[in-house]
N, C-alpha and C positions, 0 to 999 in steps of 0.2 A: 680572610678567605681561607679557602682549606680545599686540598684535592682529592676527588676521590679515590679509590683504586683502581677505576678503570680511567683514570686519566683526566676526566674531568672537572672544571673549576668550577665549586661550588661559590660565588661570592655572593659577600654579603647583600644581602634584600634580594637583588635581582636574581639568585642563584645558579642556573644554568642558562639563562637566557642568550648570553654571550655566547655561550657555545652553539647554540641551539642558529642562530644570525647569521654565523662564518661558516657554518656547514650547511645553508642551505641550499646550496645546489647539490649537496651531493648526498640529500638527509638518507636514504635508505640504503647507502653502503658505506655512511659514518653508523648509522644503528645496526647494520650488522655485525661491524668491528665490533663495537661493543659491548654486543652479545653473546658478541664468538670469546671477549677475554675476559668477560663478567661473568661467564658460566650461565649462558641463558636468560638472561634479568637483570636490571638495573633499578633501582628510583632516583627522580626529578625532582626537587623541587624550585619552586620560586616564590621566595618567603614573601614578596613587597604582598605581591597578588591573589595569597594565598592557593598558587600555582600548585598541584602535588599531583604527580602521577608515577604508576607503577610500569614499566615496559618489559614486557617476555617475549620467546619464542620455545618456550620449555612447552613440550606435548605432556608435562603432568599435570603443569598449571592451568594450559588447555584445557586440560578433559573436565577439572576439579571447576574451572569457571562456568566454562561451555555446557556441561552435563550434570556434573556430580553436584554444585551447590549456587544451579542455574540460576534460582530467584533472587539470589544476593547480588549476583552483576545483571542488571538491566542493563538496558540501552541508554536510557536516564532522560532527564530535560533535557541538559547540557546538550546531548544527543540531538536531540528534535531540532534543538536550537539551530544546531550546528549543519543539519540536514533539512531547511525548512523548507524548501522545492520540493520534498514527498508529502508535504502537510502530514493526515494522518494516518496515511499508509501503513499498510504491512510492517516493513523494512523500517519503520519511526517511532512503532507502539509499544508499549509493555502491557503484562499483565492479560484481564479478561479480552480486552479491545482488541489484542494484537489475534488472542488464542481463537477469538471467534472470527477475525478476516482470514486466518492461515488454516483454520477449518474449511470456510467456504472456499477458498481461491483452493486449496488441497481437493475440493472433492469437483469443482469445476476442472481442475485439470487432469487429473489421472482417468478420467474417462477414454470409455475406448472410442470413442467420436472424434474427442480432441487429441488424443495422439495420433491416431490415421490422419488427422487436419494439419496436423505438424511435419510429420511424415510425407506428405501429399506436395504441403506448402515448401516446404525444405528443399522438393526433389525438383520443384516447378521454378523457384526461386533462381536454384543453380543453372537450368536448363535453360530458361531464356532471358536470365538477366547476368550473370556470374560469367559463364563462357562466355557466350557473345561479346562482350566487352574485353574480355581479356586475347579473346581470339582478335579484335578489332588489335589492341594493343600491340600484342603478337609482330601482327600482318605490316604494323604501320611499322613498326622501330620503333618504338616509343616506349620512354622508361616513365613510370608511373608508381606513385605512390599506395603502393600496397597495403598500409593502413589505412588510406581516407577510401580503398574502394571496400576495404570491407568491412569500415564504420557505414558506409552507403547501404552495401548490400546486408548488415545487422538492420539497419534504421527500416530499408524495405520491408524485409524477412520480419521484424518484428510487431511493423505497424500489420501487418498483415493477418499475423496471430491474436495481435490486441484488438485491434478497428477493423477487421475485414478489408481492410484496402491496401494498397500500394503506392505510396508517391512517388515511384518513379526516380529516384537518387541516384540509381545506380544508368541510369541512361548515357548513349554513347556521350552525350555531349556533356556530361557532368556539371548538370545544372545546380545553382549555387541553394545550398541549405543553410537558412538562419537558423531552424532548429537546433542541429549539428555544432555548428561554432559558438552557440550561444551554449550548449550542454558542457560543452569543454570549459568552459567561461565559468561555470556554474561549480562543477565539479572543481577546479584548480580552488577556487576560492575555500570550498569544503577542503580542502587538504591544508592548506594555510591556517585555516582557523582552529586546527590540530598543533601548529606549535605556537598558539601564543597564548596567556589570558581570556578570558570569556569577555573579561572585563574591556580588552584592549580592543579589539573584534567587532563587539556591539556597540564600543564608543565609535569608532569606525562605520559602524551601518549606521547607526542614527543621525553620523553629520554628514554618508552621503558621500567620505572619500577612500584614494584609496582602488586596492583590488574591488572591495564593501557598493564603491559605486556603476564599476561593471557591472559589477553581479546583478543590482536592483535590473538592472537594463537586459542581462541578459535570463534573469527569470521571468520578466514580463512577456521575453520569447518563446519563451519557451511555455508558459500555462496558457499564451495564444496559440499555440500549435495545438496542445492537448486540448485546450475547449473546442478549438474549428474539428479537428476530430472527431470528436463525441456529437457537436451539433449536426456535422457531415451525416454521420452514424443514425443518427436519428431521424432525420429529415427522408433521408432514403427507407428508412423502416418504414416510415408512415406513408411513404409515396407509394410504394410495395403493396401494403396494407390496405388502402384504397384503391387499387388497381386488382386489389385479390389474388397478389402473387405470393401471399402466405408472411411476407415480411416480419416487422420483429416478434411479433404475436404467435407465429408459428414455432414451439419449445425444437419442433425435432427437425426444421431446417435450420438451424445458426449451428456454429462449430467454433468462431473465433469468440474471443473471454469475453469483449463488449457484450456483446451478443445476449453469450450469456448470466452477464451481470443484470442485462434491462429485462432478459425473462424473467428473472430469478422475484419468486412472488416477497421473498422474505426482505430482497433489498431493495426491490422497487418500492414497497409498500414502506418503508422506512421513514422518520420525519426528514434524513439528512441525509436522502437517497445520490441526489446530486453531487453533493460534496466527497460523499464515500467511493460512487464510480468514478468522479477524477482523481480521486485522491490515488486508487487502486490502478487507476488506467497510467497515470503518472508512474508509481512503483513500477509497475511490470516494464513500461515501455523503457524506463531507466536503466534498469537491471538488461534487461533483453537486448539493448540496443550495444550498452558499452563494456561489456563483459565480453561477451562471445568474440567480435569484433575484436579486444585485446588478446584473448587467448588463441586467434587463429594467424594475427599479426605476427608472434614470437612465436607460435608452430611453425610458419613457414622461413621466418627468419635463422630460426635453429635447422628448419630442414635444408634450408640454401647452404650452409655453412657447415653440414655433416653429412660429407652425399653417402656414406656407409648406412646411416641410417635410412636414410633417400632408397638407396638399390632395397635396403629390405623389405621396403615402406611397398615397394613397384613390385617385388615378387611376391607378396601376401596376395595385392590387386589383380595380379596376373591370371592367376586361374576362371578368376570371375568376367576380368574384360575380355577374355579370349573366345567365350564366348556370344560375346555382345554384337561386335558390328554385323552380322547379317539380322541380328534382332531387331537392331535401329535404322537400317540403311534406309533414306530417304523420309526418316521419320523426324530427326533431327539435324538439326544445322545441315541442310541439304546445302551441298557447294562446297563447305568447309574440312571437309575432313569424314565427317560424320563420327563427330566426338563422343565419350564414352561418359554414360552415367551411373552412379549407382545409388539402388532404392537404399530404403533404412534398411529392408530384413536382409539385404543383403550383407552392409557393414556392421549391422549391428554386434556381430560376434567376434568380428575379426581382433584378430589377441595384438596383434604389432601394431596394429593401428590405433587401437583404445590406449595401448600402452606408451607410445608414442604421446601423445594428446595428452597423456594426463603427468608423461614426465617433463613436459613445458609446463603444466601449468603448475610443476613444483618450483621449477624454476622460476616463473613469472605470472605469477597468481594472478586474474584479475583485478581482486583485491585485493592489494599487497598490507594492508594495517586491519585492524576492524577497534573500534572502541568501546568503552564498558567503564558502568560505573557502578561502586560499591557502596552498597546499601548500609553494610555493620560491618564491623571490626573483622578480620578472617586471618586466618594464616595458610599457606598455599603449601601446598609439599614440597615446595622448595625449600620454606624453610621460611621465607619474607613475611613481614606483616604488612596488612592491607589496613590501613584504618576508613571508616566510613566515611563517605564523600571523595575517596581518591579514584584521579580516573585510571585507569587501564588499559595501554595499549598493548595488544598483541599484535607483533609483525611479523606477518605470514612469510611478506618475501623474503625475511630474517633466516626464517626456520628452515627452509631448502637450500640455505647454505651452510646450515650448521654441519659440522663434523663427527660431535657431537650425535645429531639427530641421526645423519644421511649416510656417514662415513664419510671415510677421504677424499672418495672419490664426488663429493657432493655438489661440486661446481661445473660434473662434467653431464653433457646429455647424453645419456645414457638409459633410452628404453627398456633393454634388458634386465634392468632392477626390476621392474615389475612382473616379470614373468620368473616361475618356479623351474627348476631343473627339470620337470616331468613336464613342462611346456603346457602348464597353464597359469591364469591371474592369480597373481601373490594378494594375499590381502593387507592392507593398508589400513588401520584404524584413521581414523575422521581427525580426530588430535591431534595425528599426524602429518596427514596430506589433509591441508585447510583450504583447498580450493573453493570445495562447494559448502563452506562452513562447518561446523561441528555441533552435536545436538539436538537441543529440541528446535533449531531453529537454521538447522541443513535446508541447504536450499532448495525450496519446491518444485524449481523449472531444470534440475539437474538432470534425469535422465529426456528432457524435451533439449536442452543445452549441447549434450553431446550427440544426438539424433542429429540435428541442424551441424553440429562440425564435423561429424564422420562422413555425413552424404557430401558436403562442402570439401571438404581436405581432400576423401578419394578420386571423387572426379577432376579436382583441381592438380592435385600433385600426377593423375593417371595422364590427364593431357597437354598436362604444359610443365616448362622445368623453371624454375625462378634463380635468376643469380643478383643480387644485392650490388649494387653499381659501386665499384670500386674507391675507398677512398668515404664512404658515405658512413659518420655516425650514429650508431646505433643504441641509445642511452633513454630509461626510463626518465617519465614525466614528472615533475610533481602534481600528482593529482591523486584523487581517491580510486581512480581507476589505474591500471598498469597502463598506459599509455606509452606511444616512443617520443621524445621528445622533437626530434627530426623528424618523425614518420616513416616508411622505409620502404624507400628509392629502389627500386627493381627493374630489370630486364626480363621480359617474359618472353620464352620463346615457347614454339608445339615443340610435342613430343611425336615421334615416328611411329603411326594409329600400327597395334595387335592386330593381326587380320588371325582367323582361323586358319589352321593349314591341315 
């Protein structure tokens, strides 16, 4: 056996495996170590299984994968394999396949139809599903799990954008979602099959044990959720349709993506029209549901815990809610308060609050890994060689604690980095800050992503204060999504309503 530099046992055949077993509870602040004293990068291997992968959080290696010599790292099989619950989604493709779904879902979504749909949806969401509940919470005492309500109100908010509907998740009684717990089930298994052999994994699915036999069970939940969806989706279009209420035939009333997936003449008319709208219906609702959902969990868990940023979070707000309640009196939550909301145009510009939101999500990326696989032999500006077939992990949540990257200060939340002394947005290259991915393959639903958390965050932090129940762990998941491991335990209480004076 022999050890690396950065501490690691490489032993014979199995080579880092052992390492890789005894750290796993704690795998993404043992790979941060050891990228904070390996300068960025490391390689794996595991000779039995012809195991080999490269791991960075270097923003040169980034940009040179991500951007600069894109075609050489795909996604790969291995990839597909690894992510088989999107089929052949967006987020699973390479190549022509991939360029022509992120063509269509790009020009379906930047329309100005569907972001006033978003915008609308987002403000309607928080208004009578978001408050209410949390006001319910409020009123009772009651400390509540702050991530499952707004994995709930993601799951709402998104079905809503994808399927035109609402399932109601987030209702006072917190009725139970198979979809939900089965995605979690889904996703954990995808993060597992990241430190082991391919080889070990699919010996694993094929006999049926294991994490391997969850998952079968909790996939089958979850693509019966998305088919009853789609069927839902469709059955109403033609009831519509028949009744002459313009239903799905009508191009210029639909606004959600379903919608406009069974307009769209190019994909309905397809031989594998079926297969591509759930494939795409899946992707998006995946992405939509459990990202946003995480980045607003660790927003408010970073905002309980730093009320300096808190007070300057409330004075940005300040000007806008002040003059709101004679706006809404009676309009909304009559009885209650008459709580405060705000549209998109209104937060859309606000510098503390974008700058806030996006210095969690340095800290706690949704994504905290992404994976990649090398086509031919490369060499990376680091200096490392890549040979062909090795995989590539790049870990995001690695990268926002580098010192390196961030500076010293890199552990600390800390808004004000993002803003310039002349008191506007610093810019941030993509390589960088990898929240919303880097390159040709940045994520599409990013500025729809922060629409939905800015209306979310300002009305929620404007009317209620969150304090973290004393004593309650607060520790990422293993999963492919940033998840908390406990969920996170809160006390909510109102905040004292701005009247005009």
């Amino acid at each position: 056996m022999k050890k690396c530099s950065l501490g690691v046992v490489q032993w014979p055949l199995v080579g880092v495996l052992p390492a890789i077993v005894a750290n796993m509870h704690r795998l993404l602040d043992g790979v941060t170590f050891l990228l904070a004293t390996s300068q960025l990068n490391f390689q794996c291997r595991f000779w039995l299984a012809g195991f080999r992968f490269f791991v960075t959080c270097d923003p040169d290696n980034v940009r040179h994968i991500f951007t600069s010599n894109f075609d050489n790292y795909p996604k790969g099989d291995v990839f597909a394999d690894m992510f088989d619950v999107l089929g052949g989604g967006i987020f699973n493709t390479d190549g022509e396949r991939w360029r022509r779904q992120r063509n269509k879902a790009q020009m379906l979504m930047t329309t100005p139809r569907f972001r006033a749909f978003v915008a609308r949806s987002s403000l309607d969401k928080v208004e009578k599903g978001l408050l209410p509940f949390l006001a319910h919470v409020a009123d009772a005492r009651k400390t509540c799990d702050l991530q499952d309500v707004f994995t709930r109100w993601s799951l709402d908010a998104t079905c809503h954008l994808v399927f035109g509907v609402d399932p109601g998740c987030l209702d006072i009684g917190l009725p139970e979602v198979p979809f939900a717990r089965a995605m979690d089930d889904v996703l954990r298994t995808i993060f597992l099959r990241h430190t082991m052999p391919v080889s070990f994994w699919k010996t694993m699915r094929w006999l049926g044990i294991g994490h391997e036999k969850r998952n079968a069970a909790a996939r089958r939940t979850v693509e019966s959720f998305v088919a009853s969806a789609i069927a839902k989706h469709r059955a109403d279009d033609e009831s519509k349709s028949r009744q002459g209420g313009g239903g799905g035939g009508d191009k210029q009333s639909v606004a959600d993506l379903l919608s406009s997936f069974l307009c769209d003449d190019e994909i309905a008319g397809s031989a594998d029209a079926d297969v591509y709208i759930r494939d795409m219906a899946m992707n998006l609702l995946v992405a939509g549901r459990d990202t946003t959902s995480s980045a607003l969990s660790w927003f408010f868990y970073l905002l309980s815990t730093n009320p300096r940023v808190e007070q300057k979070l409330l004075q940005e707000l300040a000007p806008i809610a002040s003059r709101k309640p004679q706006l809404q009196q009676g309009r909304l939550f009559p009885g209650n308060g008459g709580m405060v909301t705000f549209d998109a145009s209104e937060v859309r510009n606000l510098l503390y609050l974008h700058a806030a939101l996006c210095e969690a999500m340095r800290l706690y990326p949704p994504v905290p890994l992404e994976h990649k696989a090398a086509v031919a032999d490369d060499v990376l500006p680091s200096g490392h060689e890549v040979m062909a077939g090795d995989k590539v992990l790049v870990f995001y949540y690695s990268m926002g604690r580098m010192k390196r990257v961030w500076g010293k200060d890199c552990r600390e939340f800390r808004p004000e980095r993002w803003i310039t002394e002349d008191g506007k947005l610093r810019y941030v290259p993509s390589n960088k800050f990898v929240a919303f991915n880097s390159g040709p393959r940045t994520c599409l639903g990013k500025e729809m992503a922060l629409v939905q958390m800015k209306v979310t965050a300002a009305a929620m932090a404007w009317n209620f204060a969150v304090e973290v129940v004393p004593g309650h762990v607060v520790e990422p998941r293993l999963s492919v999504i940033l998840h908390m491991k406990n969920g996170l335990l809160v006390r909510v209480k109102r905040r004292e309503p701005v009247m005009n004076t």
